[in-house]
N, C-alpha and C positions, 0 to 999 in steps of 0.2 A: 725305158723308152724316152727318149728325149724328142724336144719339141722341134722339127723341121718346117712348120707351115707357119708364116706371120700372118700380120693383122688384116691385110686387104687380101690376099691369097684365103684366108680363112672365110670371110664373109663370103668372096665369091664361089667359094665351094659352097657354104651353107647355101645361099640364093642359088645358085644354079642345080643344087641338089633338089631341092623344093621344086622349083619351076619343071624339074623333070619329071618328078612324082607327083606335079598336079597335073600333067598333061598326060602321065601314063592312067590316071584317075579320069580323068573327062575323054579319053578316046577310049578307054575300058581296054588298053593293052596293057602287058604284063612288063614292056621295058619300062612301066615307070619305075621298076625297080631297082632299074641298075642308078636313079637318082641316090639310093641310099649309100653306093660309093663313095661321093663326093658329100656328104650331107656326115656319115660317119667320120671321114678323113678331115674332114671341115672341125667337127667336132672335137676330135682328139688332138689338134692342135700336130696330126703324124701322118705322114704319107709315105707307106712305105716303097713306093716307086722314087721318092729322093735317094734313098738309102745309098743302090750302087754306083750314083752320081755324085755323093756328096754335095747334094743342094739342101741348102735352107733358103726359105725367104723370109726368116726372123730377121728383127728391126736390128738386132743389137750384133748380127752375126754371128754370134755366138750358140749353142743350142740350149737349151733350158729342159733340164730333170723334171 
C-alpha cells in the first residue's frame, strides 16, 4: 500500500474525522460514525478513493511504501 494522502490533507482528515465523531457523540446519533472514514484514511496516510484517479497529495509527488 503506498502512501497517497500528504501532510495538510492528512491533518484535515484527522481534525475533521474528530470533529464529526464528537458531534455524532453530543447529538447521540450514530453518523458520528462515519467520522471514522476520514479519521482512519487520515491515519494510514491511504485513501483508497485516490486510487482510480491517480491522486496523491504527498509533498514529494512521488508515493511512499
Amino acid at each position: 500500500m503506498k502512501n497517497n494522502v500528504g501532510g495538510i490533507d492528512r491533518a484535515l482528515r484527522i481534525i475533521v474525522g474528530l470533529v464529526v465523531i464528537a458531534a455524532g457523540v453530543y447529538f447521540q446519533n450514530w453518523w458520528g460514525a462515519v467520522g471514522l472514514i476520514p479519521l482512519f484514511t487520515g491515519s494510514m496516510r491511504w485513501c483508497p478513493a485516490y486510487l482510480p484517479f491517480g491522486i496523491s497529495s504527498c509533498a514529494s509527488g512521488k508515493s511512499e511504501k
